[in-house]
PyMOL Python script that loads the backbone (N, CA, C, O; Angstrom):
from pymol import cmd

cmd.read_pdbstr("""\
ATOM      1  N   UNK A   1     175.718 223.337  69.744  1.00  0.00           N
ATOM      2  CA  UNK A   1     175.434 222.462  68.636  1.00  0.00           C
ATOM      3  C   UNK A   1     174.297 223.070  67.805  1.00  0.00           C
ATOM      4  O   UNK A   1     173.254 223.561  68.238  1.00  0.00           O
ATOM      5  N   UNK A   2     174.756 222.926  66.330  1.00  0.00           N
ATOM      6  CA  UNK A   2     173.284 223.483  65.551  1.00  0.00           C
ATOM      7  C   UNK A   2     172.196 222.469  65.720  1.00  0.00           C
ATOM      8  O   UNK A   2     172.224 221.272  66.004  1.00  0.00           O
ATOM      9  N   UNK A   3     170.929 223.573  65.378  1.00  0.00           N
ATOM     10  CA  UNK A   3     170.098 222.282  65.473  1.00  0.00           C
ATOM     11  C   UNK A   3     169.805 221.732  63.973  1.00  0.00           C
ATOM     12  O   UNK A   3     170.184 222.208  62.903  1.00  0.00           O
ATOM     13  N   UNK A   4     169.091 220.696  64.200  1.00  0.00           N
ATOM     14  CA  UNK A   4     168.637 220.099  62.544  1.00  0.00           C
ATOM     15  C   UNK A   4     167.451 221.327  62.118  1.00  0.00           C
ATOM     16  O   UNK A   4     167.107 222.398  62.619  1.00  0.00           O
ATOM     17  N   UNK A   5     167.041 220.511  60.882  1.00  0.00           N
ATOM     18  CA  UNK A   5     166.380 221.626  60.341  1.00  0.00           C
ATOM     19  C   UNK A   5     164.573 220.732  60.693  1.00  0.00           C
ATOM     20  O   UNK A   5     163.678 221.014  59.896  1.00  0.00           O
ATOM     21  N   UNK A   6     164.304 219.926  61.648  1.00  0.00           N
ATOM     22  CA  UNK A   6     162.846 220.082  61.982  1.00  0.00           C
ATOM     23  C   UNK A   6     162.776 221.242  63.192  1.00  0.00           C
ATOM     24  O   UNK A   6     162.027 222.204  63.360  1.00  0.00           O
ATOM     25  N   UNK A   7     164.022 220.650  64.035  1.00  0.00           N
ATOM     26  CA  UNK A   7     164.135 221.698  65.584  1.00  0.00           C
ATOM     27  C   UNK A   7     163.758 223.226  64.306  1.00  0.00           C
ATOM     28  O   UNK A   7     162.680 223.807  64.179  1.00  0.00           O
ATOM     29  N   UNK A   8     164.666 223.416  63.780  1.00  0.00           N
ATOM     30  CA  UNK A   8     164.440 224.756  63.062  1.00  0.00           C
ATOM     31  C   UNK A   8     162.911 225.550  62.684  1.00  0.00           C
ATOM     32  O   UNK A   8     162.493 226.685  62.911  1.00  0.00           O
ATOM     33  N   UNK A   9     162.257 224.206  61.919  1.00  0.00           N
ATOM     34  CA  UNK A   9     161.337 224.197  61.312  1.00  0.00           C
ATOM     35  C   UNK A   9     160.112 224.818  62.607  1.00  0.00           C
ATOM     36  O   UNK A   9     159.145 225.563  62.449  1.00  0.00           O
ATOM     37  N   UNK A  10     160.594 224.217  63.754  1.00  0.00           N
ATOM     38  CA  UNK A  10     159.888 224.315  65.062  1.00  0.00           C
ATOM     39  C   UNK A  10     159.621 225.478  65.495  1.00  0.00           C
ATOM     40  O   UNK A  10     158.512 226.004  65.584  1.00  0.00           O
ATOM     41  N   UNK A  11     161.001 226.048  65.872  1.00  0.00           N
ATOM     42  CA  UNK A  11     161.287 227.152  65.890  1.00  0.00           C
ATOM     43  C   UNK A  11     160.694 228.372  65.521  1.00  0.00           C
ATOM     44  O   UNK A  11     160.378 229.248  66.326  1.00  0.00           O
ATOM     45  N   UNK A  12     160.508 228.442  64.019  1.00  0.00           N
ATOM     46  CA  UNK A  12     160.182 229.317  63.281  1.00  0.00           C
ATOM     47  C   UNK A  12     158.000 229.288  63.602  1.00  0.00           C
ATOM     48  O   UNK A  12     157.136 230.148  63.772  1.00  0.00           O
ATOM     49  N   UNK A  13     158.034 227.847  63.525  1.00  0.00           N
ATOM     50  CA  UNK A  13     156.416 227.796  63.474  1.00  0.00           C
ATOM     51  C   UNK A  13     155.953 228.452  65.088  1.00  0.00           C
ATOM     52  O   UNK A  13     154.803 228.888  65.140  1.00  0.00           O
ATOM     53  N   UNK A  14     156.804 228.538  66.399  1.00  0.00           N
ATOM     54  CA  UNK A  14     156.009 228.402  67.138  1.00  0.00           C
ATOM     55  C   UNK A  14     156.395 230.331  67.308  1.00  0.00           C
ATOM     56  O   UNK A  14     155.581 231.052  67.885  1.00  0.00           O
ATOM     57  N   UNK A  15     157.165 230.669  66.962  1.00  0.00           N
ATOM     58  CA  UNK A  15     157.525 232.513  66.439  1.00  0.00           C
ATOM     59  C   UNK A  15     156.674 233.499  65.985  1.00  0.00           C
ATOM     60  O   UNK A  15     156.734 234.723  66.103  1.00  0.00           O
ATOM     61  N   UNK A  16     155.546 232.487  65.229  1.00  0.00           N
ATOM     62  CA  UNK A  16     154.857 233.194  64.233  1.00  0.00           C
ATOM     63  C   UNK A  16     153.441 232.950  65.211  1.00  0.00           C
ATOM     64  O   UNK A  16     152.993 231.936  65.747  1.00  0.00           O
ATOM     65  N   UNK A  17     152.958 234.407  65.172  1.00  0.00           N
ATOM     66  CA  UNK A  17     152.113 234.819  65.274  1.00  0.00           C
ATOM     67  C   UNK A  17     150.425 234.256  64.921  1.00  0.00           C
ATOM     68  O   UNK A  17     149.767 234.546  63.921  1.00  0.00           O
ATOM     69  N   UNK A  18     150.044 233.466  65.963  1.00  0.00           N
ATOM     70  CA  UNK A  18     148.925 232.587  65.523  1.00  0.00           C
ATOM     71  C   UNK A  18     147.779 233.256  66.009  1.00  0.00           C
ATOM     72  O   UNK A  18     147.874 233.712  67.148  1.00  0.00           O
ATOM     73  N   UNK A  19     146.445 233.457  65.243  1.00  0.00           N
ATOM     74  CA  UNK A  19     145.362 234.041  66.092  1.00  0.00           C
ATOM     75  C   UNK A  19     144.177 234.130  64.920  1.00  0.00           C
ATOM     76  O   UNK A  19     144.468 234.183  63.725  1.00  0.00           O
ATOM     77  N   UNK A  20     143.248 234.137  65.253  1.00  0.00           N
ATOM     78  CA  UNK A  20     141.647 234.084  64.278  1.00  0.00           C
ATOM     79  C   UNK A  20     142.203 235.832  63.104  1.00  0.00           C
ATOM     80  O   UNK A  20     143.243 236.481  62.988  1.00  0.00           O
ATOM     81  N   UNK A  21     140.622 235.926  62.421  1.00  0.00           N
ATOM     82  CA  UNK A  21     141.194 236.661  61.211  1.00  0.00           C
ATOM     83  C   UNK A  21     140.357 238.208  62.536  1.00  0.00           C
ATOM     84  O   UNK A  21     140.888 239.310  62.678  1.00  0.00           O
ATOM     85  N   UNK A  22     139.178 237.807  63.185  1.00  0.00           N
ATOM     86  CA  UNK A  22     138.452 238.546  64.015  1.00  0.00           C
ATOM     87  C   UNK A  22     139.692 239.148  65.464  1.00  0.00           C
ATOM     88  O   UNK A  22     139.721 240.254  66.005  1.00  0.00           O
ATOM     89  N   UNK A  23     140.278 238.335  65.639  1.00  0.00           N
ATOM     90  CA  UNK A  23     141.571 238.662  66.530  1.00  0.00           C
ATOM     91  C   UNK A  23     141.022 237.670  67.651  1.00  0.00           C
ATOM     92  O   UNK A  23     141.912 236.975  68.143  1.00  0.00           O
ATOM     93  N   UNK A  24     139.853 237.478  68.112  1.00  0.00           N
ATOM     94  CA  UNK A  24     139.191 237.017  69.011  1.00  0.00           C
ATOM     95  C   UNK A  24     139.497 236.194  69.411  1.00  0.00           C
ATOM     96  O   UNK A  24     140.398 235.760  68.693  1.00  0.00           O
ATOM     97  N   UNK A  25     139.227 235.196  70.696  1.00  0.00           N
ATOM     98  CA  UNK A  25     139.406 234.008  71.218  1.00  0.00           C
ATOM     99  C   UNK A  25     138.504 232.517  69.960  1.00  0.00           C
ATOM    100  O   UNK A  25     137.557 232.962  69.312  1.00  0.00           O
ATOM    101  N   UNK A  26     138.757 231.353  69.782  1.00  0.00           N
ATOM    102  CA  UNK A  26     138.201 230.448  68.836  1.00  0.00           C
ATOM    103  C   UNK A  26     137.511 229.999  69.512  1.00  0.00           C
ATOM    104  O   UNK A  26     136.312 230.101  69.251  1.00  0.00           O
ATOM    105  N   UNK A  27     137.976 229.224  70.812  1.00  0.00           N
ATOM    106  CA  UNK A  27     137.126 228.577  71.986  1.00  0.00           C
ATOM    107  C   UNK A  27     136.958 228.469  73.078  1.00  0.00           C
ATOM    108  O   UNK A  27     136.267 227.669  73.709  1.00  0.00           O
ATOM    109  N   UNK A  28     137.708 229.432  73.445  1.00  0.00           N
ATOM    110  CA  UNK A  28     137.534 229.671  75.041  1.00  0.00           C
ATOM    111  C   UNK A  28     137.218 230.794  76.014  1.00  0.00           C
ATOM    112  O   UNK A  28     138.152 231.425  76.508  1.00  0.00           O
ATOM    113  N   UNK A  29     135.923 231.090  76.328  1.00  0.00           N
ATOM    114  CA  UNK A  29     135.449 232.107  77.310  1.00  0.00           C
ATOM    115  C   UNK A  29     134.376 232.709  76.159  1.00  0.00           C
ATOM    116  O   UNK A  29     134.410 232.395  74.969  1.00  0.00           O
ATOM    117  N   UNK A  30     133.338 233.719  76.821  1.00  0.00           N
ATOM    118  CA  UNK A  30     132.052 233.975  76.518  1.00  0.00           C
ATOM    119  C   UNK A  30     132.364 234.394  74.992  1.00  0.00           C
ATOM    120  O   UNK A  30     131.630 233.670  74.319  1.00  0.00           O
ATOM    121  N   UNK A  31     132.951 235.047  74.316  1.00  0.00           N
ATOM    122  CA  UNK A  31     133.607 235.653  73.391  1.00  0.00           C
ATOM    123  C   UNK A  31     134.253 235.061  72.053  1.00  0.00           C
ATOM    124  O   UNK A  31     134.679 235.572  71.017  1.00  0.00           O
ATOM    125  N   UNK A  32     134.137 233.790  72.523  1.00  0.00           N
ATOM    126  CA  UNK A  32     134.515 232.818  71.623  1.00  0.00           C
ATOM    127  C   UNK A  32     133.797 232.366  70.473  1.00  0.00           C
ATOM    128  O   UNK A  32     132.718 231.774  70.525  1.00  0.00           O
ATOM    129  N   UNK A  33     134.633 232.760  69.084  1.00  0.00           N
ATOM    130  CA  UNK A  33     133.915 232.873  67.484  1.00  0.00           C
ATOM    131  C   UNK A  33     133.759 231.733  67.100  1.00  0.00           C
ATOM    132  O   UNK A  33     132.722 231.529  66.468  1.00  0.00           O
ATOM    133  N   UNK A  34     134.699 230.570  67.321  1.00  0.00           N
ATOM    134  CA  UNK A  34     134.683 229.424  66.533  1.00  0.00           C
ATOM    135  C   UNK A  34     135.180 229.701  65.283  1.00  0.00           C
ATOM    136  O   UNK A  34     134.776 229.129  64.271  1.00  0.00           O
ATOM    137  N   UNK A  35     136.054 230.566  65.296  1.00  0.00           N
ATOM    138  CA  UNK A  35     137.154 230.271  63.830  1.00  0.00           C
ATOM    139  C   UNK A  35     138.341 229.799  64.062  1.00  0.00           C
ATOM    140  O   UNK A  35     138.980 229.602  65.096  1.00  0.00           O
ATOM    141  N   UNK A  36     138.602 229.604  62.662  1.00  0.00           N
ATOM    142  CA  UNK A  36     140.006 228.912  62.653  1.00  0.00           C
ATOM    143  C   UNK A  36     140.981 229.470  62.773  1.00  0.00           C
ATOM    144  O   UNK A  36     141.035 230.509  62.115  1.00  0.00           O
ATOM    145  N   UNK A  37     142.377 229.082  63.728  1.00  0.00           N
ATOM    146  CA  UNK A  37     143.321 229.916  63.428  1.00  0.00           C
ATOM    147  C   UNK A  37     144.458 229.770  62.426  1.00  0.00           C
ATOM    148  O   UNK A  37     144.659 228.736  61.788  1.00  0.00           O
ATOM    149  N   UNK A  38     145.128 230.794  62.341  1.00  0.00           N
ATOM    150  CA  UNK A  38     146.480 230.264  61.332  1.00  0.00           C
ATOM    151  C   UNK A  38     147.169 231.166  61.469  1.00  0.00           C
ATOM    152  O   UNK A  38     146.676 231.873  62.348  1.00  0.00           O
ATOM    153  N   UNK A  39     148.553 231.806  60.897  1.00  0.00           N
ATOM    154  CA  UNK A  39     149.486 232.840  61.105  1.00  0.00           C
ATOM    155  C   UNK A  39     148.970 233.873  60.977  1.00  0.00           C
ATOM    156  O   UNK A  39     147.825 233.769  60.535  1.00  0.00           O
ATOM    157  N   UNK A  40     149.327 234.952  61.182  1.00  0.00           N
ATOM    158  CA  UNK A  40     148.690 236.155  60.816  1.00  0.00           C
ATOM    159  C   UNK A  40     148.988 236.666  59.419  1.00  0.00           C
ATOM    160  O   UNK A  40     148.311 237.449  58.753  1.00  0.00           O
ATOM    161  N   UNK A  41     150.305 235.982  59.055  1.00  0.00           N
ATOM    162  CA  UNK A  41     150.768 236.438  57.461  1.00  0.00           C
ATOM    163  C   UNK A  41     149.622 235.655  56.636  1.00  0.00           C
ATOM    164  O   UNK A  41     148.951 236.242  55.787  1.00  0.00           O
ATOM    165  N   UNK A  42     149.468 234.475  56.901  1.00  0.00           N
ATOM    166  CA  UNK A  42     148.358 233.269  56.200  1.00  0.00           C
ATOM    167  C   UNK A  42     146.809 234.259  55.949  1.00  0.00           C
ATOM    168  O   UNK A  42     146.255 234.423  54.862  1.00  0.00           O
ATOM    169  N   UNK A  43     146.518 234.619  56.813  1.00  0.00           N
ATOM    170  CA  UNK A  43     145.777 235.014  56.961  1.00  0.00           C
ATOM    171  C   UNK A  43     145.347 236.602  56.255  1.00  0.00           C
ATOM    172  O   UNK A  43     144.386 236.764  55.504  1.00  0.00           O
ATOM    173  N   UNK A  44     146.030 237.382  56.570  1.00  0.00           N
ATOM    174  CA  UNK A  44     146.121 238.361  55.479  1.00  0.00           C
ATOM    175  C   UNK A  44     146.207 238.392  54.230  1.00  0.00           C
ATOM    176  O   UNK A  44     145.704 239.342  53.630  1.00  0.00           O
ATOM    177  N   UNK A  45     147.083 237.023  53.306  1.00  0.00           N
ATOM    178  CA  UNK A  45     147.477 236.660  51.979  1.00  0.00           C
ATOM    179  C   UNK A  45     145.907 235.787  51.380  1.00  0.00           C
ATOM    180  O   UNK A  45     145.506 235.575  50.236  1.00  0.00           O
ATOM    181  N   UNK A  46     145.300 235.434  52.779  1.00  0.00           N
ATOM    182  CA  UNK A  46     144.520 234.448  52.361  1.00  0.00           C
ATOM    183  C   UNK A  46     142.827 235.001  52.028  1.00  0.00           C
ATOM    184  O   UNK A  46     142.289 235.748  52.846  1.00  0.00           O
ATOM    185  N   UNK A  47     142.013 234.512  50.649  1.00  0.00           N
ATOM    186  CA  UNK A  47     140.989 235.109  50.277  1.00  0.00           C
ATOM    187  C   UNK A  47     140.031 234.716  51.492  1.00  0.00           C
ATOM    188  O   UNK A  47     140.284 233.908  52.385  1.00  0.00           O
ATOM    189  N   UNK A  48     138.878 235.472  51.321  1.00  0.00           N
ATOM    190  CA  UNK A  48     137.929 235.519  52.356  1.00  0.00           C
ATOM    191  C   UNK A  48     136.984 234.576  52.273  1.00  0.00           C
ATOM    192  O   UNK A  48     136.281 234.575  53.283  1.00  0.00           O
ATOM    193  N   UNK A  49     136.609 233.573  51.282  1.00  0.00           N
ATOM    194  CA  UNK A  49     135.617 232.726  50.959  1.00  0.00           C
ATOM    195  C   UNK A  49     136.851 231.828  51.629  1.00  0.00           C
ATOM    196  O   UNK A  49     136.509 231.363  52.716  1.00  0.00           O
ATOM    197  N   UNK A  50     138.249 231.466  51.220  1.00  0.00           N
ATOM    198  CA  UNK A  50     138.719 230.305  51.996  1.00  0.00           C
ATOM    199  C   UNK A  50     138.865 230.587  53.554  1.00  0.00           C
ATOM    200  O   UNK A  50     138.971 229.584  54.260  1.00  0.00           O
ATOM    201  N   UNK A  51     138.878 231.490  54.007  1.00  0.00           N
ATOM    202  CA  UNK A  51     138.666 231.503  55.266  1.00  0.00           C
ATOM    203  C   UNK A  51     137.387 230.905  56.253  1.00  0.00           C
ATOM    204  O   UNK A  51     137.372 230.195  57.258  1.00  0.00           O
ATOM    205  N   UNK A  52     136.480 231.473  55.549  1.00  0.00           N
ATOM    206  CA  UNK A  52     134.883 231.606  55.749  1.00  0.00           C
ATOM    207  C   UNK A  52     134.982 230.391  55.772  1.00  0.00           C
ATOM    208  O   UNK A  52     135.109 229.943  56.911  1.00  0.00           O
ATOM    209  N   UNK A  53     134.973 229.277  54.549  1.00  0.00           N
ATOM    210  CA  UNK A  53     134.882 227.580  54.011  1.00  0.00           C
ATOM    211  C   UNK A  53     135.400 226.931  55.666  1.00  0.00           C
ATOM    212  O   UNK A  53     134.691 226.155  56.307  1.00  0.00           O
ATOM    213  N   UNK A  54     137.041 227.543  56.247  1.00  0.00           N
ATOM    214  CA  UNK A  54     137.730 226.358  57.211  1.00  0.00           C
ATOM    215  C   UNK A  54     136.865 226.896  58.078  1.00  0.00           C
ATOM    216  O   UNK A  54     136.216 226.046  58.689  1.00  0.00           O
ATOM    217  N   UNK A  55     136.587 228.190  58.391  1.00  0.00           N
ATOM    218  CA  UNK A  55     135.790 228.510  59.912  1.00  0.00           C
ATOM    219  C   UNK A  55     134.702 227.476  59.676  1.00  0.00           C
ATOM    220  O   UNK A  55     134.370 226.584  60.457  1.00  0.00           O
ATOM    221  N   UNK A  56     134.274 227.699  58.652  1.00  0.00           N
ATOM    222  CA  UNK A  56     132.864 226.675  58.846  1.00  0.00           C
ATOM    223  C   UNK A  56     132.758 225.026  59.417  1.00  0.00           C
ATOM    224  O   UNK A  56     132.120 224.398  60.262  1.00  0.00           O
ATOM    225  N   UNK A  57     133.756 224.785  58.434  1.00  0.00           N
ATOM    226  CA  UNK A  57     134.239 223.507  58.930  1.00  0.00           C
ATOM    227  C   UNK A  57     134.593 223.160  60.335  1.00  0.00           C
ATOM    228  O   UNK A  57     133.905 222.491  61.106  1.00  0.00           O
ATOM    229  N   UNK A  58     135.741 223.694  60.566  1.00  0.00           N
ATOM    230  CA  UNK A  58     135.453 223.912  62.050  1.00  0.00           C
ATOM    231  C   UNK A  58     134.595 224.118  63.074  1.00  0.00           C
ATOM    232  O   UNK A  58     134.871 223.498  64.101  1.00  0.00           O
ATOM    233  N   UNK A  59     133.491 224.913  63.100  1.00  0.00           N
ATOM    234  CA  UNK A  59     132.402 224.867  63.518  1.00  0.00           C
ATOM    235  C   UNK A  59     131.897 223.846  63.618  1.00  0.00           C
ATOM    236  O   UNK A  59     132.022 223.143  64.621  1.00  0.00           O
ATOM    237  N   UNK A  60     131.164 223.511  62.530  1.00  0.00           N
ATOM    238  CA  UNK A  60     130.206 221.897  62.209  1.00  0.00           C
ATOM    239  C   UNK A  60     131.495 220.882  63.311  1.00  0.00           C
ATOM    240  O   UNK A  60     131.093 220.338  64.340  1.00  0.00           O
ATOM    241  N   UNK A  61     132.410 220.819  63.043  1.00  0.00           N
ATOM    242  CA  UNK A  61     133.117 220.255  63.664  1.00  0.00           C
ATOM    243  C   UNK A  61     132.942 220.048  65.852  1.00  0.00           C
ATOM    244  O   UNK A  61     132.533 219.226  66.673  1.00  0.00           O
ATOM    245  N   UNK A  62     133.446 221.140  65.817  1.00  0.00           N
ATOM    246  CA  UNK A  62     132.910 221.741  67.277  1.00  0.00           C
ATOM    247  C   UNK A  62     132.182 221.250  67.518  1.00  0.00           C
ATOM    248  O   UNK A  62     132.371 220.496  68.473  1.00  0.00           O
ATOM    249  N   UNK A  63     130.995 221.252  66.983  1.00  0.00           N
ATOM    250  CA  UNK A  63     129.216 220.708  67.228  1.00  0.00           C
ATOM    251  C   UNK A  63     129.360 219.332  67.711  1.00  0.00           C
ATOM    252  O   UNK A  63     129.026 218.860  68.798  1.00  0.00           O
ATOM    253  N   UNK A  64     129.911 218.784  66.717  1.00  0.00           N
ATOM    254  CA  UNK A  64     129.985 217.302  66.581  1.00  0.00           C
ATOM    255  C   UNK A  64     131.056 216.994  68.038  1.00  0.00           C
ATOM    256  O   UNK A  64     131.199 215.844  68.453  1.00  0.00           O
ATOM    257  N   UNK A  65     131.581 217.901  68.543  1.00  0.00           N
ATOM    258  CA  UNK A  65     132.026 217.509  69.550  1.00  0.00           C
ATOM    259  C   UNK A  65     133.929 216.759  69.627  1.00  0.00           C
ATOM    260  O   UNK A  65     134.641 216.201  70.461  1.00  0.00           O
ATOM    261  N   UNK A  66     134.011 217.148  68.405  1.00  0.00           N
ATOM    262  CA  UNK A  66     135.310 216.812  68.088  1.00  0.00           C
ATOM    263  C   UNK A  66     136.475 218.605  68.025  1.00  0.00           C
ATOM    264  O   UNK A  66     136.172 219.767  67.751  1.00  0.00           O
ATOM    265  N   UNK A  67     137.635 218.012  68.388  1.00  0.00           N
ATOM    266  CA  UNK A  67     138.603 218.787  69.305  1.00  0.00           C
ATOM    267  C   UNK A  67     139.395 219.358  68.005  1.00  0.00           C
ATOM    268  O   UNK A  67     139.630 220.566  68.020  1.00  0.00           O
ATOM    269  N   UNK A  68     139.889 218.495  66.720  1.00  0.00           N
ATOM    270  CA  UNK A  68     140.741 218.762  65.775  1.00  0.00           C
ATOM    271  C   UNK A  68     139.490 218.997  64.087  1.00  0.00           C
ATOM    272  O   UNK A  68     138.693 218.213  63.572  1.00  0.00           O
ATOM    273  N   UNK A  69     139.785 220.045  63.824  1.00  0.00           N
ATOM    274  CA  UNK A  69     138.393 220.125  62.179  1.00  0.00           C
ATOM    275  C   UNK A  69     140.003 220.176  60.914  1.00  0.00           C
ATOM    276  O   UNK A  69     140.977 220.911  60.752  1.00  0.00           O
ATOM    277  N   UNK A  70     139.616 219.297  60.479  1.00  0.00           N
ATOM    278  CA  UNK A  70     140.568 218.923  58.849  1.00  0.00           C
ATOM    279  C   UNK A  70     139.736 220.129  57.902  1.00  0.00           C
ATOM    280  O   UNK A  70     138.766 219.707  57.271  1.00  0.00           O
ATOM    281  N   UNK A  71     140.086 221.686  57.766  1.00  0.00           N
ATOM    282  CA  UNK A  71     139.831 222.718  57.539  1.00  0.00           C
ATOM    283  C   UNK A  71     140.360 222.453  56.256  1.00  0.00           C
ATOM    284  O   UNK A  71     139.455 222.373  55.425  1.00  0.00           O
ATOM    285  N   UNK A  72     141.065 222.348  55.963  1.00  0.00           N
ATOM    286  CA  UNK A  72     142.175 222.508  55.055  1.00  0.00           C
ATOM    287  C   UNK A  72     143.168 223.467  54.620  1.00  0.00           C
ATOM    288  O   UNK A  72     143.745 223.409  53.534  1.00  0.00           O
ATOM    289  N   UNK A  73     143.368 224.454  55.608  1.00  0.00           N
ATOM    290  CA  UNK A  73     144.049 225.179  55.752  1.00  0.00           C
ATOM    291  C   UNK A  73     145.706 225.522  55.631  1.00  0.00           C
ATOM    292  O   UNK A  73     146.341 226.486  55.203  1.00  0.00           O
ATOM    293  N   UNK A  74     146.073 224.191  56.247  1.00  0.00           N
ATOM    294  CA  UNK A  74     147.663 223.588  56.165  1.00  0.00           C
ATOM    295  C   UNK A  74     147.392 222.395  55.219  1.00  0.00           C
ATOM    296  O   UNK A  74     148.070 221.377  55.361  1.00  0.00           O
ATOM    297  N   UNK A  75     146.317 222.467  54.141  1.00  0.00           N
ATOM    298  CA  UNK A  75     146.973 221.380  53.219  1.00  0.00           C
ATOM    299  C   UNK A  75     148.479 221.382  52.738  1.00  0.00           C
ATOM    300  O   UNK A  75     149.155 222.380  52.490  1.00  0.00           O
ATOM    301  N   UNK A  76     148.758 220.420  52.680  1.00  0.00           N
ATOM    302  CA  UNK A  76     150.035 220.071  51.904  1.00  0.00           C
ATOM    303  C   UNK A  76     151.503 220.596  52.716  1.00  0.00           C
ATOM    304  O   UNK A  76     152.629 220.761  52.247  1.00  0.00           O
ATOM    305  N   UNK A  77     150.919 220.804  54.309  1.00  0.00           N
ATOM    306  CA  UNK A  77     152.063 220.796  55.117  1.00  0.00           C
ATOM    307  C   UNK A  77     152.130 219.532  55.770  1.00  0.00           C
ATOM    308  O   UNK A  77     151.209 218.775  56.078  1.00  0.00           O
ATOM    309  N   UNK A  78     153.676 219.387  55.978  1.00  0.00           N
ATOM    310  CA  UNK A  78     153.894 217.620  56.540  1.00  0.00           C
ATOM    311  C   UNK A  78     153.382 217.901  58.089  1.00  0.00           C
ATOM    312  O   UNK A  78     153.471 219.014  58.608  1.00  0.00           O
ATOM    313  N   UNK A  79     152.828 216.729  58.763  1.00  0.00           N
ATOM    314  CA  UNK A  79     152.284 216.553  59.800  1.00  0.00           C
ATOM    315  C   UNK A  79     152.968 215.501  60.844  1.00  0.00           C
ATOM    316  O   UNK A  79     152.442 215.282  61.935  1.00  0.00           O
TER     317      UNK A  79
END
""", "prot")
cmd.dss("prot")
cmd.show_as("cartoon", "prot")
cmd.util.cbc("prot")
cmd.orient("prot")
């Protein structure tokens, strides 16, 4: 059976290559930058001040002790 097109949508998102712009771990073990991640294509296409802006966010975030930072990174993707 085909699948629909969220299974699809799924598919494709979990394919792609997710990881910081440093390559590094975000939060886990001594080594850990506290940036944000996103695709690796995103990330290459994407300017360096908007990168810098979500890491930050994220960070301050972290601090505060909270698990999810509204970066804005995937604006205007459905959730």
């Amino acid at each position: 059976m085909a699948k629909k097109k969220p299974q699809r949508s799924l598919v494709k998102w979990t394919q792609q290559k997710w990881r910081t712009k440093s390559g590094k771990p975000s939060t886990q073990g001594p080594d850990a930058t506290g940036e944000a991640y996103a695709p690796e294509a995103a990330i290459r296409s994407m300017p360096s001040k908007k990168y810098a802006r979500a890491t930050a966010v994220k960070r301050e975030a972290r601090k505060a002790g909270k698990q999810h930072a509204k970066h804005g990174l995937h604006k205007g993707k459905k959730r």
